[in-house]
C-alpha positions as CSV (number, residue, x, y, z in Angstrom):
1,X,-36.0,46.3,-26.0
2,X,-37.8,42.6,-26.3
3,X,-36.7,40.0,-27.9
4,X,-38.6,36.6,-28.8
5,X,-38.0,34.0,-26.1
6,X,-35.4,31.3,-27.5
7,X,-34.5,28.1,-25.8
8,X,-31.3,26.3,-26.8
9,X,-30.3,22.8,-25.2
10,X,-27.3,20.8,-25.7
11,X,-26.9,16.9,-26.1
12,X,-23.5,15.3,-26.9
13,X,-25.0,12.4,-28.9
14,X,-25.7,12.7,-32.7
15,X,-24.3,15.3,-37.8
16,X,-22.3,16.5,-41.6
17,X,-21.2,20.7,-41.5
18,X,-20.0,21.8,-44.9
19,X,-18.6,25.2,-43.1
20,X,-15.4,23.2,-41.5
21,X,-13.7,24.8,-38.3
22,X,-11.1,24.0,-36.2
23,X,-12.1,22.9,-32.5
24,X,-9.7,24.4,-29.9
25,X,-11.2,21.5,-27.7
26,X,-13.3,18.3,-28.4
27,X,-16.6,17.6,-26.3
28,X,-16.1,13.8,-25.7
29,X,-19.1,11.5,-24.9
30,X,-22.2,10.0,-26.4
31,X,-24.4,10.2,-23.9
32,X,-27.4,12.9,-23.8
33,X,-26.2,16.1,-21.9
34,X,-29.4,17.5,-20.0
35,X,-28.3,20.7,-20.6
36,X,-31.3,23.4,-21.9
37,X,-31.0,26.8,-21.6
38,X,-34.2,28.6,-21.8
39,X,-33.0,32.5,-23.1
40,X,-35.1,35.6,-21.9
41,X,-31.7,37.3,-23.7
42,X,-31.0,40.4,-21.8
43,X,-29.8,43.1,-23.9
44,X,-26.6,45.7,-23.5
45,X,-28.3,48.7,-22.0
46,X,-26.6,50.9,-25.1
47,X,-29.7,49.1,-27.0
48,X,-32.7,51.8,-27.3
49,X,-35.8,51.6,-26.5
50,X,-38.1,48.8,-28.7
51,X,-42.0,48.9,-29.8
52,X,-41.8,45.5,-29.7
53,X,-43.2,43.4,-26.9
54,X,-42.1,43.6,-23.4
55,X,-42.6,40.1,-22.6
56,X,-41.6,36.7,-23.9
57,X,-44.1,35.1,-26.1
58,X,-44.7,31.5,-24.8
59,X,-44.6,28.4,-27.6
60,X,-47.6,27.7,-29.2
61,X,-50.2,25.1,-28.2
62,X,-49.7,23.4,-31.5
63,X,-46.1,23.4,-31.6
64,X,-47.0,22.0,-27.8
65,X,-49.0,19.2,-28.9
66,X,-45.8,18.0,-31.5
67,X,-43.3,18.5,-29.1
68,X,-42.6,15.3,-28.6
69,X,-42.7,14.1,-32.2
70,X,-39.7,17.4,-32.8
71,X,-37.7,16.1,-29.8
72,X,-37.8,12.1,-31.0
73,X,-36.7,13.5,-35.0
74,X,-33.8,15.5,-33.6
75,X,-32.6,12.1,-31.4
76,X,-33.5,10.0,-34.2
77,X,-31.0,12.3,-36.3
78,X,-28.9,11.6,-33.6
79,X,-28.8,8.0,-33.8
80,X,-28.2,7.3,-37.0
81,X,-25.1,10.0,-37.1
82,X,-24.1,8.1,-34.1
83,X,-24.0,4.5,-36.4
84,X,-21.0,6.6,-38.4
85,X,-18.7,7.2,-35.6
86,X,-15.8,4.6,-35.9
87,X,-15.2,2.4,-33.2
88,X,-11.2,2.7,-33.7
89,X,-10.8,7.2,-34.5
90,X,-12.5,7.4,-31.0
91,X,-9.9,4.9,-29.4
92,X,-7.4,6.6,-31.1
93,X,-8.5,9.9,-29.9
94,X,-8.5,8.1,-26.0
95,X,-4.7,6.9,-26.8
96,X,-4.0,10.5,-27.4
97,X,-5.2,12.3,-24.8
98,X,-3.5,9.2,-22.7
99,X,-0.1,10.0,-23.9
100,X,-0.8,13.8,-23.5
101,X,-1.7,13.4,-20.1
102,X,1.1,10.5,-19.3
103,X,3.8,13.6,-20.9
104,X,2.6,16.2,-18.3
105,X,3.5,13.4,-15.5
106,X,6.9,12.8,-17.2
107,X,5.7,9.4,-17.9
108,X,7.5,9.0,-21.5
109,X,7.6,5.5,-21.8
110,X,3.7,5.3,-21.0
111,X,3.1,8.4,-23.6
112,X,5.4,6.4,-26.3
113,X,3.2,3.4,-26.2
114,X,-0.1,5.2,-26.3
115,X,1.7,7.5,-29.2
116,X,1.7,3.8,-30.9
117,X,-1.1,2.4,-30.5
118,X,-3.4,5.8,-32.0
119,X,-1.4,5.6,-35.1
120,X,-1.8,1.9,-35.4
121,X,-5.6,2.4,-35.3
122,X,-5.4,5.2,-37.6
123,X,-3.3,3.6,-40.0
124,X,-5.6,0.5,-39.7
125,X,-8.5,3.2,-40.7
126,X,-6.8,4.4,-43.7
127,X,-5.6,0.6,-44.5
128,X,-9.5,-0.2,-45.1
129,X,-10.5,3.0,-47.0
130,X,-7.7,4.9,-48.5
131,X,-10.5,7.6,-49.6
132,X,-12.1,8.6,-46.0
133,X,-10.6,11.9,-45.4
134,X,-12.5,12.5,-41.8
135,X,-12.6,9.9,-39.3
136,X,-15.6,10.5,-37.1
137,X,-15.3,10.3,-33.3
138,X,-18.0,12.5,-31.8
139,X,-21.4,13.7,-32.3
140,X,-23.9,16.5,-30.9
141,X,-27.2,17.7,-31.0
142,X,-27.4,22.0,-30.7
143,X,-31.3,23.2,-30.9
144,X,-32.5,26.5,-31.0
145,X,-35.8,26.8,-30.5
146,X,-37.8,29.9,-31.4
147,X,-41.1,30.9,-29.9
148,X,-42.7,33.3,-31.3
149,X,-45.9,34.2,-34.0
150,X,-44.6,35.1,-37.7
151,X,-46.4,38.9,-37.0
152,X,-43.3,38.7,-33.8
153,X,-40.8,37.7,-36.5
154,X,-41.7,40.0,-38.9
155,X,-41.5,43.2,-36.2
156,X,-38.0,41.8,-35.2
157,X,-37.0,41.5,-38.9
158,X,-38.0,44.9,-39.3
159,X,-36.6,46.6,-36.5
160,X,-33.4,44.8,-37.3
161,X,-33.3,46.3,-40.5
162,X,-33.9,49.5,-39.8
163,X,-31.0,49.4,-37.2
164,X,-28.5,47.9,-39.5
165,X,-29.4,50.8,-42.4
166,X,-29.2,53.8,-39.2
167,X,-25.6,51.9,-38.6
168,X,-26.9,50.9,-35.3
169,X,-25.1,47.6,-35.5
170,X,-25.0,46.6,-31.8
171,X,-28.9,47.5,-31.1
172,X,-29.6,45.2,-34.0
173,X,-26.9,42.0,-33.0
174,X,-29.0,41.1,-30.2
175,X,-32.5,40.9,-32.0
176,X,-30.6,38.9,-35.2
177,X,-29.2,36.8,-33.0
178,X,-32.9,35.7,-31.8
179,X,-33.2,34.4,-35.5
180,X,-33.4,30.7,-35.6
181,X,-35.5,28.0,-34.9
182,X,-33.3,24.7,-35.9
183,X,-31.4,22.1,-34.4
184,X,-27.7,20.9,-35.4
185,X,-26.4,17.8,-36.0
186,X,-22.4,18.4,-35.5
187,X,-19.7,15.7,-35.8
188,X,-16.2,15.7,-34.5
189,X,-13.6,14.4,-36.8
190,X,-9.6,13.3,-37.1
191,X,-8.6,15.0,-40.5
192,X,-6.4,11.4,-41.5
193,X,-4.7,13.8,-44.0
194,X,-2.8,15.7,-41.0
195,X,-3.3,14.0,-38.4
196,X,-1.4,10.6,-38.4
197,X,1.7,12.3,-39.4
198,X,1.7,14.8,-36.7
199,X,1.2,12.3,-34.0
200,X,4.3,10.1,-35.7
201,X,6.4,13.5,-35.3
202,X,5.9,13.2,-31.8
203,X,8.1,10.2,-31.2
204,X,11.3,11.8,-31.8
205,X,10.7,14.6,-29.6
206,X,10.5,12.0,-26.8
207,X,12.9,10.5,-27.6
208,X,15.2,13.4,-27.7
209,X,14.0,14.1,-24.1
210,X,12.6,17.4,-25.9
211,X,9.1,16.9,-23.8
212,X,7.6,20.7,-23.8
213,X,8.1,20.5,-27.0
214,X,6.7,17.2,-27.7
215,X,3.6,18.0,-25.3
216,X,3.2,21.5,-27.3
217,X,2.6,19.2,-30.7
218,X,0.7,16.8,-29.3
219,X,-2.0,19.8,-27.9
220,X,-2.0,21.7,-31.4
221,X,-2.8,17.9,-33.2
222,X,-5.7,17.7,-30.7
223,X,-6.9,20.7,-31.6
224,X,-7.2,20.0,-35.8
225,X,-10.7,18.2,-34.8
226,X,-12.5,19.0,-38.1
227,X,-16.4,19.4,-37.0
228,X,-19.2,19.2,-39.7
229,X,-22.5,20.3,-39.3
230,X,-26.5,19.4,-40.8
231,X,-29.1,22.1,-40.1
232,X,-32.4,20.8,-39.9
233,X,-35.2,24.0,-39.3
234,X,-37.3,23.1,-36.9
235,X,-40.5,24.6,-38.9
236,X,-40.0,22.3,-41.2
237,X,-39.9,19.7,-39.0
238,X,-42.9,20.7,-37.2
239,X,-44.8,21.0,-40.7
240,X,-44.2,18.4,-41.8
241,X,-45.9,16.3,-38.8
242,X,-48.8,19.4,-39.0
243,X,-49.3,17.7,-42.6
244,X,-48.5,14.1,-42.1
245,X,-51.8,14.6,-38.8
246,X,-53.7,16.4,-41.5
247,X,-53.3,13.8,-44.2
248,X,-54.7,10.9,-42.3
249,X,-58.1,13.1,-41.2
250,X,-58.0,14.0,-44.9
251,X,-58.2,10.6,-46.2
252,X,-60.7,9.9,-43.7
253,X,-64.3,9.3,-44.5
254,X,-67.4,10.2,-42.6
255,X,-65.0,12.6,-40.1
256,X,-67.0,13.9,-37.4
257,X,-67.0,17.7,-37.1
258,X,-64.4,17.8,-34.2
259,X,-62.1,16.1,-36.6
260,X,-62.9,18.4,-39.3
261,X,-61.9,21.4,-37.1
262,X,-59.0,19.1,-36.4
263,X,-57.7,19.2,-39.9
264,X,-58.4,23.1,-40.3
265,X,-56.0,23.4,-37.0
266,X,-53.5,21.1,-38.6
267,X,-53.4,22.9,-42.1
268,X,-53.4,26.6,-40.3
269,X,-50.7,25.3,-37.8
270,X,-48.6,24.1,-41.1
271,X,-49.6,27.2,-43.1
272,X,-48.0,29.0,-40.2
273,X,-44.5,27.1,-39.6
274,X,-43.6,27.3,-43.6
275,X,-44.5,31.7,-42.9
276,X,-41.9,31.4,-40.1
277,X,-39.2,29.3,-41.6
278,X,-39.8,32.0,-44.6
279,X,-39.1,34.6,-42.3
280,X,-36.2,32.6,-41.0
281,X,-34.7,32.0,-44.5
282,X,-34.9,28.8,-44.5
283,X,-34.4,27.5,-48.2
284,X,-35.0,29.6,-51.1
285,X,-38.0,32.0,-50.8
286,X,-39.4,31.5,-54.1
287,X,-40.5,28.0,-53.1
288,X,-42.6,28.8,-50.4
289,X,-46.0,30.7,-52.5
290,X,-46.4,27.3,-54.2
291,X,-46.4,25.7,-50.9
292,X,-48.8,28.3,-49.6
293,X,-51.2,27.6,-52.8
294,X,-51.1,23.7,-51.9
295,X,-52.3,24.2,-48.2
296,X,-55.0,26.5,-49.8
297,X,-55.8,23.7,-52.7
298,X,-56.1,21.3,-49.8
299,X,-58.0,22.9,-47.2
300,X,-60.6,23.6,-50.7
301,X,-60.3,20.0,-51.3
302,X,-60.8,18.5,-47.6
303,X,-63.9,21.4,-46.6
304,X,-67.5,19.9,-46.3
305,X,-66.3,16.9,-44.6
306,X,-65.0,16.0,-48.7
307,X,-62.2,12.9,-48.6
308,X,-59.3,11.8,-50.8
309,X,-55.8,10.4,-51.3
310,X,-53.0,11.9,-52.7
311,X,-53.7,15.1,-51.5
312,X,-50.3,15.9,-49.9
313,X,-47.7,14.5,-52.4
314,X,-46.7,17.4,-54.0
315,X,-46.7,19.3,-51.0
316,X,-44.5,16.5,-49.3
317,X,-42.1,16.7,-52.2
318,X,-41.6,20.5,-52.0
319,X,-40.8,20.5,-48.4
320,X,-38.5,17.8,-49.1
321,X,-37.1,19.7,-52.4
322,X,-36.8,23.0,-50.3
323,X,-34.9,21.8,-47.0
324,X,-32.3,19.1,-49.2
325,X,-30.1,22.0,-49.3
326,X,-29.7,23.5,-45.6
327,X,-28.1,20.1,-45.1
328,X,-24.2,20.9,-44.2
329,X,-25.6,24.6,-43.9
330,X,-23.3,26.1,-41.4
């Protein structure tokens, strides 16, 4: 069986997850992890045999051309999730796993004082805004990166289907699985609700020489990391600089003919990322025929080397009207 060839890279750097979980370990550090994984996904040989494709498509040359533009949106996202982390949580965090660590040498009095000095810094956090309920301390980017043609999508899709309705569940997990082309923006936070007072229960363990016991509480308090997550689809990402290209040959007057073909590219390459994040289920699907009708009224609009402004506004405002939602998605 083929499946579309996915890449997913990891950076511990920079995001909001409605869909709360419970970490059973944080991933510490700001600093981008050059960690990407590029997936050819071998399949369980119980899977039978596929009409799809035996090799890996390869990424487009469009999607090529913006790749950098996709990579500097996903560390700009990064960035400014980064400007939320709070400078005291993370310390806090440190002064935890300090006293954790000074426990397992049976150093209690060097485990007390790091005990005190997290819940000072968390009680400090709380003192200046009673309301914050998640104190955030460490941020990630995830991005999985499709590559492959809607027609690919589509085949998947279907095949997919008809496996789930067949109750072939296992031949279709591996080609669902190749469904997504996003990157996520996840945050690790303290949940102040819990938190604090768990750490303060610690104390009197110590000091009742109870240390398994103490070290036991300290690991479960560690591991009520709350982590939140934004979904951002990479089609949309990529369509949206397809149509911000577009929009300035557009306005242009006089283009040559090279830059006409330019903005026919740019529109087709647009048309093509909003039938993908369709496919995808990205948004609601009713909203993406209008869409469809604006590329069409603008390639009308643009063809014969004709000019104008204002073109892409409501096209702008639907993609932004159509994504608002995927934000805290999973």
């Amino acid at each position: 069986m083929y499946l579309p060839n996915q890449e997913e890279s990891i950076a511990s750097v920079g995001s909001n997850r409605a869909a709360q979980k419970i970490l059973p370990k944080i991933s510490r550090g700001l600093q981008p992890v050059a960690l990407g994984i590029a997936l050819a996904f071998s399949v369980p040989s119980f899977v039978a045999a596929s009409a799809l494709p035996s090799r890996p498509q390869a990424q487009s040359a469009s999607s090529k051309a913006v790749q950098r533009q996709v990579d500097k949106q996903a560390s700009d996202a990064a960035a400014q999730k980064r400007k939320t982390l709070l400078a005291d949580a993370t310390a806090a965090m440190a002064d935890t796993e300090r006293a954790l660590k000074a426990l397992e040498a049976r150093k209690n009095d060097v485990a007390l004082k790091a005990l005190a000095d997290a819940t000072g810094k968390l009680e400090l956090i709380v003192a200046r805004d009673p309301k914050l309920a998640l104190a955030p301390v460490d941020v990630e980017i995830v991005s999985h990166d499709l590559f492959a043609d809607p027609r690919t999508v589509s085949s998947v899709i279907l095949e997919a289907r008809k496996d789930l309705e067949a109750g072939r569940v296992q031949d279709a997990r591996p080609l669902l699985a190749a469904l997504a082309s996003d990157f996520e923006v996840r945050t690790t936070s303290i949940p102040l609700a819990s938190y604090p007072a768990a750490i303060k229960a610690i104390t009197p363990l110590i000091d009742a020489g109870k240390i398994d016991e103490a070290k036991a509480h300290l690991q479960a308090a560690l591991e009520t990391m709350v982590v939140t997550t934004d979904v951002i689809p990479l089609p949309k990402v990529r369509a949206e600089i397809f149509l911000k290209e577009a929009q300035s040959l557009a306005e242009k007057k006089n283009r040559s003919k090279d830059e006409n073909d330019r903005l026919a590219r740019d529109l087709q390459s647009a048309r093509e990322q909003l039938q993908l994040s369709e496919l995808l289920g990205y948004g609601n699907k009713a909203d993406y025929k209008p869409m469809q009708e604006q590329l069409n009224e603008i390639a009308q609009k643009s063809a014969g080397g004709k000019s104008g402004m204002g073109w892409f506004d409501t096209i702008r405002k639907q993609l932004s009207d159509q994504f608002r939602p995927l934000l805290g998605n999973r």
